[in-house]
VOBA-1610 file (N, C-alpha, C; in pm, whole numbers, padded with zeros to 5 digits, always signed):
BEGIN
Unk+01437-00299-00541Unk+01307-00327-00597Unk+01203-00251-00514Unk+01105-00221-00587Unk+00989-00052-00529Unk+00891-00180-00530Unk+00742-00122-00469Unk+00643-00157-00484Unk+00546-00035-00481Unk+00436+00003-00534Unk+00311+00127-00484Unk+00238+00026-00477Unk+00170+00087-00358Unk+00053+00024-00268Unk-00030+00175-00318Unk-00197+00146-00317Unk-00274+00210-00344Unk-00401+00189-00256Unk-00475+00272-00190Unk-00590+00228-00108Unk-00668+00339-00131Unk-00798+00305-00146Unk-00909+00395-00125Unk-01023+00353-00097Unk-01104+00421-00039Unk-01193+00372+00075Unk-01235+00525+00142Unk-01386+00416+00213Unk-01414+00556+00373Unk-01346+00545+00463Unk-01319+00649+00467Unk-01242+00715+00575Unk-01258+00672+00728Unk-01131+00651+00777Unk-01153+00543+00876Unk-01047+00563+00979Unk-00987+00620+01129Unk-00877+00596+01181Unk-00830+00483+01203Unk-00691+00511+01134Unk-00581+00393+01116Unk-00570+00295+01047Unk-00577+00397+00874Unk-00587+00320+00800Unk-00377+00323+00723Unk-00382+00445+00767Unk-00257+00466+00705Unk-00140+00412+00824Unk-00188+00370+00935Unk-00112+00321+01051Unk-00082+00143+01059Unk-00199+00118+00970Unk-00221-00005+00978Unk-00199-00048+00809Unk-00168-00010+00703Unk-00094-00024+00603Unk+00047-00057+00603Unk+00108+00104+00688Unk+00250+00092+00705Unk+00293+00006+00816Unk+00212-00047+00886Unk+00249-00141+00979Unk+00307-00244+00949Unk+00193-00330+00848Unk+00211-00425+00799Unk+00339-00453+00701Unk+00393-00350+00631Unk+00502-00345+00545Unk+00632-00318+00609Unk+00594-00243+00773Unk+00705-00234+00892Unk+00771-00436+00901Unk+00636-00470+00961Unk+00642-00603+00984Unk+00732-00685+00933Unk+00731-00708+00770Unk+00805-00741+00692Unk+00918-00734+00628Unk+00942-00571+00689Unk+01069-00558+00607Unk+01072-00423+00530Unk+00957-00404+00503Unk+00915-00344+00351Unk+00951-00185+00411Unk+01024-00113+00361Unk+01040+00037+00366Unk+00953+00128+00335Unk+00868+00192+00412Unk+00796+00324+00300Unk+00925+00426+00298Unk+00900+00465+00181Unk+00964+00595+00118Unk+00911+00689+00084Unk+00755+00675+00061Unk+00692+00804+00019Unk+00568+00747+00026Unk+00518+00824+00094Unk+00377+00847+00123Unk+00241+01002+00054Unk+00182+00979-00037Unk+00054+01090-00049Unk-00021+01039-00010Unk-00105+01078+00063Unk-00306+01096+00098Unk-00314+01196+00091Unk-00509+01193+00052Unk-00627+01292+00053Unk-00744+01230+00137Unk-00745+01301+00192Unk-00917+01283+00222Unk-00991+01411+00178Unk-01132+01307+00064Unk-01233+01403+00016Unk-01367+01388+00066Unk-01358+01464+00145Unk-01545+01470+00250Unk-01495+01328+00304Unk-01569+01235+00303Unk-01511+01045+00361Unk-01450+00957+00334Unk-01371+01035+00211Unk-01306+00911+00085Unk-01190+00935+00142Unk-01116+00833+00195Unk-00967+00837+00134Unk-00908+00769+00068Unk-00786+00841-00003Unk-00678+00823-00090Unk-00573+00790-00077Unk-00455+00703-00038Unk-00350+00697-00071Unk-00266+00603-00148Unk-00130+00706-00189Unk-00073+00582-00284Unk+00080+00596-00181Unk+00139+00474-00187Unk+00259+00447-00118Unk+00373+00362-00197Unk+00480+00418-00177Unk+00590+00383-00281Unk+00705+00334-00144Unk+00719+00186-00149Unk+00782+00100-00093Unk+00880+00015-00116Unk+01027-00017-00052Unk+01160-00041-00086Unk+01103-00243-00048Unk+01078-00256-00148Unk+01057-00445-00097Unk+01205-00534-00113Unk+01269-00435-00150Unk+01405-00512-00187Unk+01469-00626-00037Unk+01465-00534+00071Unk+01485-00624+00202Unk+01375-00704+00289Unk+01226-00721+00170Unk+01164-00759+00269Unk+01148-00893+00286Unk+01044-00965+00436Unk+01103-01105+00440Unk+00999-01183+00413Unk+00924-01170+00306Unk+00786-01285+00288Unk+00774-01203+00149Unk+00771-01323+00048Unk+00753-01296-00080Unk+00643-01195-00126Unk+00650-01158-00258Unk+00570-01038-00319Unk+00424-01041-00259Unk+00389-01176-00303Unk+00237-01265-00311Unk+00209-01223-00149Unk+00281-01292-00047Unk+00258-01262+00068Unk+00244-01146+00090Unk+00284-01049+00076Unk+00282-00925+00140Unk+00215-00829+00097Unk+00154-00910-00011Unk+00033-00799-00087Unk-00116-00887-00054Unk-00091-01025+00029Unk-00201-01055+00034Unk-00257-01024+00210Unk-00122-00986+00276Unk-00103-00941+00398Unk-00202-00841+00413Unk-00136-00688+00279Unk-00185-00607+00284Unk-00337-00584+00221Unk-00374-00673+00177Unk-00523-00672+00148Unk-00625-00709+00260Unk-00599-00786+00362Unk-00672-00822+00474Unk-00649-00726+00585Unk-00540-00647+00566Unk-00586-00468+00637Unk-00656-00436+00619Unk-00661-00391+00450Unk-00740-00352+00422Unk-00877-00397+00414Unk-00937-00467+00375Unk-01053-00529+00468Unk-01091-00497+00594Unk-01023-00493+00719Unk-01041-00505+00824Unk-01062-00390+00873Unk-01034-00246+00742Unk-01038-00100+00718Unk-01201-00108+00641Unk-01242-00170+00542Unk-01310-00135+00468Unk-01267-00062+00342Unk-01135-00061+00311Unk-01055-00003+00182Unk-01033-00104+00129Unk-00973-00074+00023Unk-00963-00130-00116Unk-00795-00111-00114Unk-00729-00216-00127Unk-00575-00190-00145Unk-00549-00278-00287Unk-00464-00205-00330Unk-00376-00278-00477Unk-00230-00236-00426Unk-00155-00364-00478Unk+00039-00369-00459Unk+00071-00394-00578Unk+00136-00299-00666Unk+00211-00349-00773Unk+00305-00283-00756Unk+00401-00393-00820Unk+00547-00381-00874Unk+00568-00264-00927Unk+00648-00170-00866Unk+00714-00045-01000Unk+00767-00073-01092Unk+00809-00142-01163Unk+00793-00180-01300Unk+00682-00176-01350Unk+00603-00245-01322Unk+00482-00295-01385Unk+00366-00152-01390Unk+00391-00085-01221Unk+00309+00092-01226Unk+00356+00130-01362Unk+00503+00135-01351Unk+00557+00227-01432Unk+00511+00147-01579Unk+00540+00118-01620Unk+00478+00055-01809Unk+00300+00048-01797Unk+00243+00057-01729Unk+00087+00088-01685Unk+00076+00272-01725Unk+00149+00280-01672Unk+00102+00434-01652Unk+00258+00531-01735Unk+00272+00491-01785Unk+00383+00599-01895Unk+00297+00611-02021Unk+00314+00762-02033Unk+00240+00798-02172Unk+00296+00800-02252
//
């Protein structure tokens, strides 16, 4: 089971340190990582193995939202399933 995590926000050190931390913490695998930074914006989306992780979906996306906060970004966690039927044309 996947998850993409999505954050964007100003640009900030250790935002992408302190995302994957939190999903270290738990269990949660990154597998693939993109960012951009445009002039102060950054971008990233992250594609994560939740299959072994140890605190339910809810938890670990509400984990990762109070990073983000604590960044000033904006994070969303959805299910790859759910990316995927969202976003297939």
């Amino acid at each position: 089971m996947k998850a993409v995590i999505t954050v964007i926000g100003k640009d900030t050190v250790g935002i992408l340190a302190g995302i994957s931390g939190e999903c270290a913490k738990h269990g949660a695998n990154v597998i693939e990582v993109t960012q951009s930074v445009m002039q102060d914006m950054f971008a990233m989306i992250m594609m994560v193995d939740i299959s072994k992780c140890s605190v339910p979906f809810k938890e670990l996306s509400e984990g990762l939202n109070k990073i983000g906060e604590q960044f000033g970004v904006k994070v969303h966690v959805t299910h790859e399933e759910l990316f995927n039927t969202m976003y297939r044309v």
